[in-house]
C-alpha beads as a LAMMPS data file, in Angstrom:
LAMMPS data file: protein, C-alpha beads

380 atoms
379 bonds

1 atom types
1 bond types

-500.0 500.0 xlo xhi
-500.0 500.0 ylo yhi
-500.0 500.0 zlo zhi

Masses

1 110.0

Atoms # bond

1 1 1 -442.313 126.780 -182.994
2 1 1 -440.538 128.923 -180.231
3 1 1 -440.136 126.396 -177.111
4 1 1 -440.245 128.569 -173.631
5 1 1 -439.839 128.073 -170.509
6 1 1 -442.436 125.695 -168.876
7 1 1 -443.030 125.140 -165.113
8 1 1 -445.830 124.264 -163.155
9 1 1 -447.565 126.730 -160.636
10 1 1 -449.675 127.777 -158.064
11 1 1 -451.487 131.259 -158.099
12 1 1 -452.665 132.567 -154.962
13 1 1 -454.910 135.635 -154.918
14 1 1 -453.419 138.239 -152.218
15 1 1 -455.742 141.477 -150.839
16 1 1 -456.585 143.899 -153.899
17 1 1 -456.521 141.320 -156.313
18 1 1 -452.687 141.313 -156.407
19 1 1 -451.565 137.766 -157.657
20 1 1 -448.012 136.031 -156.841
21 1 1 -446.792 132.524 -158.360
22 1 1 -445.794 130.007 -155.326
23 1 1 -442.410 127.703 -154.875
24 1 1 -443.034 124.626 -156.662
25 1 1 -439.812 123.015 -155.243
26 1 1 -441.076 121.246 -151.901
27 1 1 -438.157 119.297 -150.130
28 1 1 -440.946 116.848 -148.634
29 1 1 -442.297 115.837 -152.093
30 1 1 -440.346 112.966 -153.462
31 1 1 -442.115 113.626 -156.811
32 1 1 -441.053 116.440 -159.281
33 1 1 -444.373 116.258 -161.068
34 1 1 -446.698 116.933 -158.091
35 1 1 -447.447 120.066 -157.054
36 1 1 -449.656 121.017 -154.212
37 1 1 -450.621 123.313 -151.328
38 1 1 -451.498 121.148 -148.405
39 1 1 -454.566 123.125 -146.908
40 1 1 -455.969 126.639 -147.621
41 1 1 -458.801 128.651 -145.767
42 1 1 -462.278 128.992 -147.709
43 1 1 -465.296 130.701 -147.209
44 1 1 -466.998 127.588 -145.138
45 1 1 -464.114 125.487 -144.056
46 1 1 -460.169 124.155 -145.330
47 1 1 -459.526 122.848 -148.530
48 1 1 -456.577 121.225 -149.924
49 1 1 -455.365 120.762 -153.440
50 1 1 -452.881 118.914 -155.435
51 1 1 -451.885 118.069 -159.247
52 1 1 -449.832 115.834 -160.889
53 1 1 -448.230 115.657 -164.725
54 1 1 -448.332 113.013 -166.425
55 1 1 -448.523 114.296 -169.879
56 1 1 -445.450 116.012 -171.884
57 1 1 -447.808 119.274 -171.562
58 1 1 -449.985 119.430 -168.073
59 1 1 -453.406 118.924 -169.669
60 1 1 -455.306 119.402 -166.362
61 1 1 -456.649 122.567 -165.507
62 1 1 -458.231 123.640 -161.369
63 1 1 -459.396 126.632 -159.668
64 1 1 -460.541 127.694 -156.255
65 1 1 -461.818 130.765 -155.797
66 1 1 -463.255 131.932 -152.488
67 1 1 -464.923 135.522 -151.257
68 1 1 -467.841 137.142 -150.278
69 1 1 -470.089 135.297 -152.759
70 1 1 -469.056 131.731 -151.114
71 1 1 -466.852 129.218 -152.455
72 1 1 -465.952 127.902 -156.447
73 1 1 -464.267 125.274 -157.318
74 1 1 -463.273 124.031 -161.256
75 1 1 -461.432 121.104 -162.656
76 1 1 -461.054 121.175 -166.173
77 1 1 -459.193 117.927 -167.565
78 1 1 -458.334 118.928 -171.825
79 1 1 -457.729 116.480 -174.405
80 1 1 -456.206 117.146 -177.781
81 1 1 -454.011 119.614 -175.740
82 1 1 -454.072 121.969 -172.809
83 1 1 -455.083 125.244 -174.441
84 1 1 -459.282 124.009 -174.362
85 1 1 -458.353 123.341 -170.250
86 1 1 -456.230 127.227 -169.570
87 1 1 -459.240 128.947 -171.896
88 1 1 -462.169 127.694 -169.573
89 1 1 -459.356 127.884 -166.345
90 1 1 -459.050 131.726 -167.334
91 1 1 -462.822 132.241 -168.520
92 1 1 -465.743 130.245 -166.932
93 1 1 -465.334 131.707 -163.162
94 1 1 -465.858 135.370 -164.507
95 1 1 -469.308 134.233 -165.985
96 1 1 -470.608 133.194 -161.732
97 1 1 -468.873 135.387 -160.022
98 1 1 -470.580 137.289 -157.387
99 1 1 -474.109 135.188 -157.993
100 1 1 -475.385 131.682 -158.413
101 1 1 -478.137 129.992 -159.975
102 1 1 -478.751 126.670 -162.106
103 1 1 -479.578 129.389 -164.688
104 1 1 -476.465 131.131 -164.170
105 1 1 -473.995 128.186 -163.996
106 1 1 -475.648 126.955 -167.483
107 1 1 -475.272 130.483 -169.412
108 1 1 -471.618 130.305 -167.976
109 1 1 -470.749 127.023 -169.668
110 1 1 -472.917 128.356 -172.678
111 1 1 -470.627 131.837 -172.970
112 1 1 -467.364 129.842 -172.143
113 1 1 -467.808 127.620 -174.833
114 1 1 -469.036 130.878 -177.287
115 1 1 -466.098 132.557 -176.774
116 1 1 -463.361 129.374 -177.130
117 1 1 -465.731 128.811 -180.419
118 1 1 -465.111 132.198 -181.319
119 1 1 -460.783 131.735 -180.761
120 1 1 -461.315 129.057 -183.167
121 1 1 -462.453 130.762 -185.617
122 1 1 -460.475 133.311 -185.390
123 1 1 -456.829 131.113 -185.691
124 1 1 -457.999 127.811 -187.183
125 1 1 -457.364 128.805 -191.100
126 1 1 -453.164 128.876 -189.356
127 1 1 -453.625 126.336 -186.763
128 1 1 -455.956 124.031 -187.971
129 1 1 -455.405 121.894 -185.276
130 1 1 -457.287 123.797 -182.411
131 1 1 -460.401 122.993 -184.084
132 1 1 -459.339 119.294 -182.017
133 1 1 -458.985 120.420 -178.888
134 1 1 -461.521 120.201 -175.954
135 1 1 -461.441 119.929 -172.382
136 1 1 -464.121 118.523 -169.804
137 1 1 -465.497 121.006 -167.543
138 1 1 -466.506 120.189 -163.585
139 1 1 -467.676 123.570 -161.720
140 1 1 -469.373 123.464 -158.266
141 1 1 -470.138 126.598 -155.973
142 1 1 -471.206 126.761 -152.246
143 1 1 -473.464 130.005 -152.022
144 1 1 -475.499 129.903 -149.097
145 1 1 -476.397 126.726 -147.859
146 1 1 -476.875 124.983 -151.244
147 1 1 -474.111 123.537 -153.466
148 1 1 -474.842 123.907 -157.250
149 1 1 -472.828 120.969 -159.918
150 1 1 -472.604 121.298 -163.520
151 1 1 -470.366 119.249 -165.101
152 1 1 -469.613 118.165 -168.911
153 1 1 -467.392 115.827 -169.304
154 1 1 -466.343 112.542 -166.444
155 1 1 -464.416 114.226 -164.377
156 1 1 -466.270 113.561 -160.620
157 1 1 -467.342 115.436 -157.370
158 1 1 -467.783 113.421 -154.470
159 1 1 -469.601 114.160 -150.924
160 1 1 -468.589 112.563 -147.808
161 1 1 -471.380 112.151 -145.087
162 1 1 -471.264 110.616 -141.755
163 1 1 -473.710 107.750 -141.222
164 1 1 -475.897 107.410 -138.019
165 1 1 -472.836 104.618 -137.069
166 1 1 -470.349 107.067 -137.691
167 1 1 -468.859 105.868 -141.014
168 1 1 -468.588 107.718 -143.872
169 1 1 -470.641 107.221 -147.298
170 1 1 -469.740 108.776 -150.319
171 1 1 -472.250 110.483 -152.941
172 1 1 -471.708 111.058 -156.387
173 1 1 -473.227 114.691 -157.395
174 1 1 -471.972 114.921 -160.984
175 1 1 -473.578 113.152 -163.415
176 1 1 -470.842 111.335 -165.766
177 1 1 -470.741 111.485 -169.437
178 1 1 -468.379 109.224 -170.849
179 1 1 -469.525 106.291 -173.410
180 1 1 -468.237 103.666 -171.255
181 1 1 -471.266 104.469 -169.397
182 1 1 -474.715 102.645 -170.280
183 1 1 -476.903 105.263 -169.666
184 1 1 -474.698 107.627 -172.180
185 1 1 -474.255 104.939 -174.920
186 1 1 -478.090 104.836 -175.255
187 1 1 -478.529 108.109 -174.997
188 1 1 -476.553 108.668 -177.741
189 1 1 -478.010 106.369 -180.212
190 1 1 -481.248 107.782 -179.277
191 1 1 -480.209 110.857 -180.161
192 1 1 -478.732 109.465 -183.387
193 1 1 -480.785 106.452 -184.641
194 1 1 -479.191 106.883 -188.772
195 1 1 -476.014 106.464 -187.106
196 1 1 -474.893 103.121 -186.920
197 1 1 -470.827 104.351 -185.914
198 1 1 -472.315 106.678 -182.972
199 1 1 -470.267 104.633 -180.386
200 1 1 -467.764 102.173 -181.367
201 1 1 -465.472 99.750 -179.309
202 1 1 -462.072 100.910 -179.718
203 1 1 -459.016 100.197 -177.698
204 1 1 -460.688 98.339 -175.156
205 1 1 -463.215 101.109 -174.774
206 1 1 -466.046 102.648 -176.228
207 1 1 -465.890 105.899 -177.875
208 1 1 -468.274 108.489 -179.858
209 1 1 -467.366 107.906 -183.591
210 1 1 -464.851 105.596 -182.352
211 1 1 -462.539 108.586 -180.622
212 1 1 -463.790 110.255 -178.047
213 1 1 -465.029 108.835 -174.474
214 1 1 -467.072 111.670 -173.136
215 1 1 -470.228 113.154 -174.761
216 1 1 -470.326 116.403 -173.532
217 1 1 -467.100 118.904 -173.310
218 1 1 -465.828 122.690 -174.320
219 1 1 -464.423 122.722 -177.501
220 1 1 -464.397 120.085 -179.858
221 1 1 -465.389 122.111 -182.559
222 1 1 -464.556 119.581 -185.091
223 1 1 -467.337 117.283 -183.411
224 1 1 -469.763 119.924 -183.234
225 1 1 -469.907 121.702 -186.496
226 1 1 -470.963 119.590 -189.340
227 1 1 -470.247 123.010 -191.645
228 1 1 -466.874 122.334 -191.228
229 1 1 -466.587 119.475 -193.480
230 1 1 -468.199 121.315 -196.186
231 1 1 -466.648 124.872 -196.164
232 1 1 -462.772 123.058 -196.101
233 1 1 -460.879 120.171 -196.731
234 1 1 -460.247 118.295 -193.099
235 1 1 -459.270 115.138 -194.160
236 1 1 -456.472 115.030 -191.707
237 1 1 -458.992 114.504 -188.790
238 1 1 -460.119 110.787 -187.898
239 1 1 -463.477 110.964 -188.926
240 1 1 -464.608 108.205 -190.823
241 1 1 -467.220 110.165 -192.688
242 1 1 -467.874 114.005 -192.513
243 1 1 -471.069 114.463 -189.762
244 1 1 -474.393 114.981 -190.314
245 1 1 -474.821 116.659 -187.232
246 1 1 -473.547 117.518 -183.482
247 1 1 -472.360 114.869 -181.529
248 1 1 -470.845 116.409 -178.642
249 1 1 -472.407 119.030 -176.515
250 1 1 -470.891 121.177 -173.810
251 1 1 -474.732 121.622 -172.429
252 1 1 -473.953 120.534 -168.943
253 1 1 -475.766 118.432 -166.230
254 1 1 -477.286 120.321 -163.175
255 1 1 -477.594 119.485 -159.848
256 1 1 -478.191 121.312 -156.517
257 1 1 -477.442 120.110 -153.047
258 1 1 -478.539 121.398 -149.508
259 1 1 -475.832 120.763 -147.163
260 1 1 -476.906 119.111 -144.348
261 1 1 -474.653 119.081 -140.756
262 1 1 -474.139 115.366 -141.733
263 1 1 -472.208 116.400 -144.934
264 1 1 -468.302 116.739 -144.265
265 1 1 -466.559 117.501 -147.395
266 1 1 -466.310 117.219 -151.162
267 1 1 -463.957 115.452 -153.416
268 1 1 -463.155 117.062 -156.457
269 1 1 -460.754 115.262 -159.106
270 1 1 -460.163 114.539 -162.811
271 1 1 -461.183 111.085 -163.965
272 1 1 -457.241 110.279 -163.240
273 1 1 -458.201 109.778 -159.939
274 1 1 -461.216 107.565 -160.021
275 1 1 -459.306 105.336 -162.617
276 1 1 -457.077 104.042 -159.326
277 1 1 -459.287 104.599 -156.458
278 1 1 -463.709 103.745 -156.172
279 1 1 -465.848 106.816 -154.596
280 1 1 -465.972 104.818 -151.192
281 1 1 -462.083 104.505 -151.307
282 1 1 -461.550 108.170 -151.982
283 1 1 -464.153 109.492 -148.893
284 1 1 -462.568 106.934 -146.304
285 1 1 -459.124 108.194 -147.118
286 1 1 -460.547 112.020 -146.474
287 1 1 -461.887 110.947 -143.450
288 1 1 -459.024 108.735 -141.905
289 1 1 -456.672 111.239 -142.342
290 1 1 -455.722 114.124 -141.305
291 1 1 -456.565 117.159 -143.084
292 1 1 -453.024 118.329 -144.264
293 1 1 -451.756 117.420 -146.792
294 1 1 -455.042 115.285 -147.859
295 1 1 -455.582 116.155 -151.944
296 1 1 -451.790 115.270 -152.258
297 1 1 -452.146 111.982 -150.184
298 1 1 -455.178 110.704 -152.452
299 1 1 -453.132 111.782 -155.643
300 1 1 -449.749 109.176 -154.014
301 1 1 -452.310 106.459 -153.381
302 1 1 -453.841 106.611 -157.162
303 1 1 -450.291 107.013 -157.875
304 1 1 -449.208 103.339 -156.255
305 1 1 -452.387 101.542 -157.459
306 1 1 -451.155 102.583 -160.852
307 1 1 -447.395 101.471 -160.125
308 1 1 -448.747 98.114 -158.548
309 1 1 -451.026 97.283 -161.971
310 1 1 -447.462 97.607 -163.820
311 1 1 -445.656 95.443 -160.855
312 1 1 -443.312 98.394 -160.533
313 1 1 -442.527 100.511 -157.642
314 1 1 -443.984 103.917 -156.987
315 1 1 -440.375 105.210 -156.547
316 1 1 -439.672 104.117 -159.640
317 1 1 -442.994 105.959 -161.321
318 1 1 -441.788 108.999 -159.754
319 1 1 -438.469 108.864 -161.700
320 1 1 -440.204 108.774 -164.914
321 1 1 -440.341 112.044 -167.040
322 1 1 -443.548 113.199 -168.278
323 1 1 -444.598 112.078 -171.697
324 1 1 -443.297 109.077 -170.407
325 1 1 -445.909 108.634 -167.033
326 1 1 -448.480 108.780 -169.609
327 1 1 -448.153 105.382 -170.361
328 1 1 -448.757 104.529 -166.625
329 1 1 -451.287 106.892 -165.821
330 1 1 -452.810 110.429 -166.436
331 1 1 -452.820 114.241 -165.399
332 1 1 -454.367 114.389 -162.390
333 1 1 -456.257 116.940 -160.350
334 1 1 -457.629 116.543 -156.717
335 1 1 -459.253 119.463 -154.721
336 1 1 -460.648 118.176 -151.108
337 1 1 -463.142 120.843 -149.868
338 1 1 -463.770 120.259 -145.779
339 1 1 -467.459 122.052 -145.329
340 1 1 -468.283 123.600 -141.762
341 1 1 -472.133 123.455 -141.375
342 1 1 -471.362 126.516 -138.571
343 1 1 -469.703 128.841 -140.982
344 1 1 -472.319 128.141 -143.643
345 1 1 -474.757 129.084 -141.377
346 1 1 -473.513 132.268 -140.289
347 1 1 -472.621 133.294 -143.787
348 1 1 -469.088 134.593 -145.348
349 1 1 -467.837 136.786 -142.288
350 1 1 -467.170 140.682 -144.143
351 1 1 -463.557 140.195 -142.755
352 1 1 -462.787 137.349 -145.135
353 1 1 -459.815 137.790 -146.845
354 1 1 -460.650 136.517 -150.340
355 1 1 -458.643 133.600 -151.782
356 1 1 -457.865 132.086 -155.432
357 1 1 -455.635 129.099 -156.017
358 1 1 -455.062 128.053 -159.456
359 1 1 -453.459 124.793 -160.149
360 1 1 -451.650 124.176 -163.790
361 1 1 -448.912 125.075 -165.938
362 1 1 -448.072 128.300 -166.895
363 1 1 -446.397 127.972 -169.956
364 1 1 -444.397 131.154 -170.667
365 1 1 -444.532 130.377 -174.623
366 1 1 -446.273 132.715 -177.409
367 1 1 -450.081 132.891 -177.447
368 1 1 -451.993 129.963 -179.122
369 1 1 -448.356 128.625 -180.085
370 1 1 -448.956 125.357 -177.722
371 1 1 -451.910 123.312 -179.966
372 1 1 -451.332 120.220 -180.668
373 1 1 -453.430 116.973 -181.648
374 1 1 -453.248 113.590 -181.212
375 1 1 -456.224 111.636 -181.455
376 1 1 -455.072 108.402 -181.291
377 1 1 -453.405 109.109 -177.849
378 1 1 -456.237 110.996 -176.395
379 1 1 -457.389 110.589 -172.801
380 1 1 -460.805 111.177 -173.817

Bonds

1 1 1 2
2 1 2 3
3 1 3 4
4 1 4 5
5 1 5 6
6 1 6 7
7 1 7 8
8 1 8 9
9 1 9 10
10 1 10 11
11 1 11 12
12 1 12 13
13 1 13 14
14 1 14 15
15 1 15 16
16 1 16 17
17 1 17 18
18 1 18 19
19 1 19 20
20 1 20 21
21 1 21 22
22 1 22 23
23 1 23 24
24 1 24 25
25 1 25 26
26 1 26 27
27 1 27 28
28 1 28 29
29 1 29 30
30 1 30 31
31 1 31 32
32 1 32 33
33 1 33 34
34 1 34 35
35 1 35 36
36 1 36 37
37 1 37 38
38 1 38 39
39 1 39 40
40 1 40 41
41 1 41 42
42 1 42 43
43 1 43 44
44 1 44 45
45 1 45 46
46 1 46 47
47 1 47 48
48 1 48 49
49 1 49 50
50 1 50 51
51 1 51 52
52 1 52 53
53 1 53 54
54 1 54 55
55 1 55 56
56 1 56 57
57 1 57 58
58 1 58 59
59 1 59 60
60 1 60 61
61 1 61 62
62 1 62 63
63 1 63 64
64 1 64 65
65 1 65 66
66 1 66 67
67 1 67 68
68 1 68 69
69 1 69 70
70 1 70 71
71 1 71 72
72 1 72 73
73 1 73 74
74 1 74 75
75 1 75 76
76 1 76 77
77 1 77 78
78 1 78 79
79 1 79 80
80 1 80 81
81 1 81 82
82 1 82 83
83 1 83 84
84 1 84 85
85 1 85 86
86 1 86 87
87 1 87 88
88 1 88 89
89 1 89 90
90 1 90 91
91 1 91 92
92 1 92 93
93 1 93 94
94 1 94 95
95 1 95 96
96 1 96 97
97 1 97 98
98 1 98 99
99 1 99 100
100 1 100 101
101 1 101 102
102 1 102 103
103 1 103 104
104 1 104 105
105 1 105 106
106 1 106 107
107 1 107 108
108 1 108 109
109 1 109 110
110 1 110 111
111 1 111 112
112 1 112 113
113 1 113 114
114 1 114 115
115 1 115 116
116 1 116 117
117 1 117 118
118 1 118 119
119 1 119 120
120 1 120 121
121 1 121 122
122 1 122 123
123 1 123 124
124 1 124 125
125 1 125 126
126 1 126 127
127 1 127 128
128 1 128 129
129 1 129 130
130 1 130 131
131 1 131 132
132 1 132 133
133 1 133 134
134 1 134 135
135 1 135 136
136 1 136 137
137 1 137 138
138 1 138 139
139 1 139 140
140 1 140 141
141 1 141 142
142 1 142 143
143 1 143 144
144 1 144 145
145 1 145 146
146 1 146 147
147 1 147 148
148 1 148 149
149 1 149 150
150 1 150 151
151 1 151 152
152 1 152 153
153 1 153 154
154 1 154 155
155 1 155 156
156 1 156 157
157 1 157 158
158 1 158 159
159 1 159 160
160 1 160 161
161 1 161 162
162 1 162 163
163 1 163 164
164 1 164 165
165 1 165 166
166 1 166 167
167 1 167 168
168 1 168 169
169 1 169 170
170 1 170 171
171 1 171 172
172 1 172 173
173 1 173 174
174 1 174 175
175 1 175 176
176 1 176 177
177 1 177 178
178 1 178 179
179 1 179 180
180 1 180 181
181 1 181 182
182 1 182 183
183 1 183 184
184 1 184 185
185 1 185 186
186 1 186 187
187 1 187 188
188 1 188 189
189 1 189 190
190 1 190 191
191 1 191 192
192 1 192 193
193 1 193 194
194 1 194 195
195 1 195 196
196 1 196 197
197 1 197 198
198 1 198 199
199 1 199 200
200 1 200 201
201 1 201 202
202 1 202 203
203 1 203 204
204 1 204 205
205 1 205 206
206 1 206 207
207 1 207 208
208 1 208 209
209 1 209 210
210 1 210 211
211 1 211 212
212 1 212 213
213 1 213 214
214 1 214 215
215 1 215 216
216 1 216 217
217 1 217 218
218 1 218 219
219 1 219 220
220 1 220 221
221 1 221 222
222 1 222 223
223 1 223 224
224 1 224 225
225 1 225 226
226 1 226 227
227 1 227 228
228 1 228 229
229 1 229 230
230 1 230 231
231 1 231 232
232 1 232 233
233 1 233 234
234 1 234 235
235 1 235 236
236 1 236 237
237 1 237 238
238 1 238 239
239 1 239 240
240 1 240 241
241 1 241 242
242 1 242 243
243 1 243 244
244 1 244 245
245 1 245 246
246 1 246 247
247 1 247 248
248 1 248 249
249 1 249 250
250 1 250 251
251 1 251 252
252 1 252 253
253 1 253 254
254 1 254 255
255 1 255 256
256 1 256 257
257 1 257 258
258 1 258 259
259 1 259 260
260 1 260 261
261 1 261 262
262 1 262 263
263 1 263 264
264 1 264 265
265 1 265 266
266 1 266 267
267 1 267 268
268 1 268 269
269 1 269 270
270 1 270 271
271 1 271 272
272 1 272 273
273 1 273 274
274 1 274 275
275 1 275 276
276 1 276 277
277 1 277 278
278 1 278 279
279 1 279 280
280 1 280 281
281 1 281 282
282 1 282 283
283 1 283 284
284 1 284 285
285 1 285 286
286 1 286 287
287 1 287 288
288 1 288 289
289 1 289 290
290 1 290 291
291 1 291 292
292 1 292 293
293 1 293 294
294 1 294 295
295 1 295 296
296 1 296 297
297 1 297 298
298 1 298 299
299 1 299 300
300 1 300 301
301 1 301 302
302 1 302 303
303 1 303 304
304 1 304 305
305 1 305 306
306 1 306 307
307 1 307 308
308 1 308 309
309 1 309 310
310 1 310 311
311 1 311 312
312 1 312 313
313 1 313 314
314 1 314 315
315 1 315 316
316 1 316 317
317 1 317 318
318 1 318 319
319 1 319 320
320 1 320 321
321 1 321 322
322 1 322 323
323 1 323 324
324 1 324 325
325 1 325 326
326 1 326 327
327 1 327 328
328 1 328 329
329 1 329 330
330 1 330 331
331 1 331 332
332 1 332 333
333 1 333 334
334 1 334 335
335 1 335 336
336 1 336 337
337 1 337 338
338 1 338 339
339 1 339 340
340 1 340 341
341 1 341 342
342 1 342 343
343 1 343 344
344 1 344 345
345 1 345 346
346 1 346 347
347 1 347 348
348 1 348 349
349 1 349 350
350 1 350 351
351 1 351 352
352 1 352 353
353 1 353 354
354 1 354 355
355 1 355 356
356 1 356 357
357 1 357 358
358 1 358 359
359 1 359 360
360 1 360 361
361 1 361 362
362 1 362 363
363 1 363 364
364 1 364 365
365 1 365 366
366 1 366 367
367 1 367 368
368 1 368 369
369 1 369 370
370 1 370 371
371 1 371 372
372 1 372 373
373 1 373 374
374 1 374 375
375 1 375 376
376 1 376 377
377 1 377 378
378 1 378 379
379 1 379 380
C-alpha cells in the first residue's frame, strides 16, 4: 500500500463555493495533534471548534456548515477506520441542505448509509475489510427557531441554559446508544430474545456480540447483513457464530427543540470528550469562559483529566505520537455553538456570507487505499 502524505486540516468555505485548506501550525498550541479555529461567525451566533488525534489515522470526522437555510453541525466519530467517518463527512450534509424536517434528517441518514452500503459492495470482494468499518453519526440543524437532533451512535449534544439564579444547566438532546447504557442493553435483548450473546461483558464493558459498544451507526455492514455469512467465507471477522439477523441499525433517534431566550449554546463532541468531563462540567466551562478559543479549551481539560488518571503530566501527553495517545485517550471532536435568540428571530440576514468548516484529516493517499480493521482495538 502507497503511504502519502497525511496532515490534518481545516476547510473553510469562501464566497462562490471556493474552498481553501487553513495553517495547521499555531505557535500558541503546545500540542501538535490539536487543531482548531478559535471562533467562527454562524447564521445565529459564534461557534468554535477544535479536534484532537489520538489515533495513528484521525478517526473523527466534523462539519459546520452555515447559510441561508440556518446552521448544521456533524460529528462523526468511525471505528474500524476513518473511511465510514470522511464518507458520511463528505455525504450526509448534501441530503438537508437547503430544508429541514424530522422526515428529512431521517431519509438523510437512510441515503447516507445506502450509498456507503453501496461502496461496499462495490470494493469488498478486494478489500474485504471495509465491510468492518462504521462510524457514529451526530447531526443537528438550527432552521428557524427549532433545533432538529438525530444521532446514531454515543457521540453527545449538549444545551446550556441559564437558570432563574443565573447558573447554567446542561441538557442532553441526543439520545445515546451505546450498550453500556441500560435502556440499550434491554432494548436489545428485546429485540433479540433467541440470542443469548446479544450483549456480552468484555474488557470491562459491554458490547453487542461481545465487540461493539454502540447499537446504532453507518456502516457496519458485517453486523447488518446476515447474507454475508452465507454468500462467502468471513471467518476472519470476530463473530462467534454467523447472524441470524441485523443487529446494528443506523435508524437514528429524533428530537426537536424550540430555542427559548434562556438557551445559550450547544455542545457538540465525540464520546472522547464526555469520557473526561460530565454534561454539567462541559456547560460551566462554556459559560465561565470566554468565548475564544472555547472548543479547544474543553478538548485541554479532557486532555489533563486523562493525563491525571495515568499520574502523568499533560505536557508529557502532548509529546506522545499518535498511535501511541491511544492508549491514554481517544480522537476527539468538540464544536461549541453560542445561539443568539435576536438573530434567530430576525432570520439569516440575505447578506450572510455563507460558511463551512470541516475538521479532519485529509489524507492525500489513493482512494479506498486507507481501510483497515482492528476489532479488538476498537473504540466502539
Amino acid at each position: 500500500m502507497l503511504a502519502w502524505l497525511s496532515k490534518m486540516v481545516f476547510t473553510c468555505c469562501e464566497p462562490f463555493g471556493r474552498y481553501v485548506q487553513m495553517s495547521t501550525t499555531v505557535s500558541s498550541c503546545p500540542d501538535p495533534m490539536l487543531w482548531y479555529k478559535d471562533l467562527v461567525p454562524h447564521a445565529f451566533g459564534d461557534f468554535s471548534i477544535a479536534v484532537v488525534q489520538a489515533n495513528s489515522r484521525m478517526e473523527d470526522q466534523s462539519q459546520v456548515e452555515t447559510g441561508p437555510y440556518g446552521t448544521f453541525v456533524g460529528i462523526y466519530d468511525g471505528h474500524g477506520g476513518p473511511d465510514a467517518a470522511r464518507f458520511v463527512n463528505d455525504h450526509l450534509f448534501k441530503y438537508v441542505e437547503g430544508r429541514m424536517s424530522t422526515d428529512v434528517l431521517r431519509k438523510a441518514f437512510k441515503a447516507t448509509e445506502r450509498s456507503f452500503c453501496d461502496l461496499v459492495d462495490s470494493l469488498w470482494h478486494t478489500m474485504p475489510q471495509i465491510v468492518a468499518v462504521g462510524s457514529c453519526c451526530l447531526a443537528g440543524m438550527i432552521s428557524g427557531q427549532n433545533l432538529y437532533i438525530a444521532n446514531a451512535g454515543d457521540s453527545r449534544v449538549i444545551l446550556g441554559t441559564l437558570g432563574r439564579t443565573g447558573s447554567i444547566i446542561a441538557h442532553q438532546l441526543s439520545e445515546e446508544h451505546n450498550a453500556n447504557v441500560a435502556d440499550v442493553r434491554r432494548e436489545l435483548k428485546d429485540l433479540h430474545p433467541d440470542d443469548s450473546h446479544i450483549v456480552m461483558l468484555k474488557h470491562g464493558a459491554w458490547r453487542v456480540k461481545g465487540i461493539i459498544q454502540v447499537s446504532r451507526s453507518i456502516g457496519d455492514v458485517y453486523l447488518k447483513r446476515p447474507e454475508l455469512y452465507e454468500e462467502h467465507s468471513l471467518s476472519w471477522l470476530p463473530l462467534q457464530e454467523p447472524l441470524k439477523r441485523p443487529v446494528l441499525t443506523a435508524e437514528p433517534s429524533i428530537a426537536v427543540h424550540t430555542l427559548q431566550a434562556q438557551d445559550k449554546f450547544l455542545i457538540f463532541a465525540s464520546d472522547g470528550l464526555w469520557e473526561s468531563l460530565t454534561n454539567q462540567e462541559a456547560v460551566e466551562i462554556v459559560h465561565k469562559y470566554p468565548r475564544m478559543g472555547i472548543a479547544k479549551r474543553l478538548i485541554r481539560l479532557a486532555l489533563q483529566e486523562a493525563a491525571k488518571k495515568r499520574e502523568m503530566r499533560y505536557s508529557d501527553l502532548t509529546r506522545l505520537e499518535r498511535g501511541i495517545r491511544r492508549h491514554f485517550h481517544d480522537d476527539i471532536s468538540v464544536v461549541v455553538l453560542y445561539v443568539d435568540a435576536d438573530l434567530i428571530n430576525k432570520g439569516v440576514s440575505p447578506s450572510f456570507i455563507p460558511v463551512s468548516v470541516k475538521g479532519g484529516v485529509n489524507q492525500l493517499e489513493r482512494p479506498h487505499q486507507s481501510i483497515a480493521f482492528d476489532a479488538a482495538n476498537s473504540d466502539h
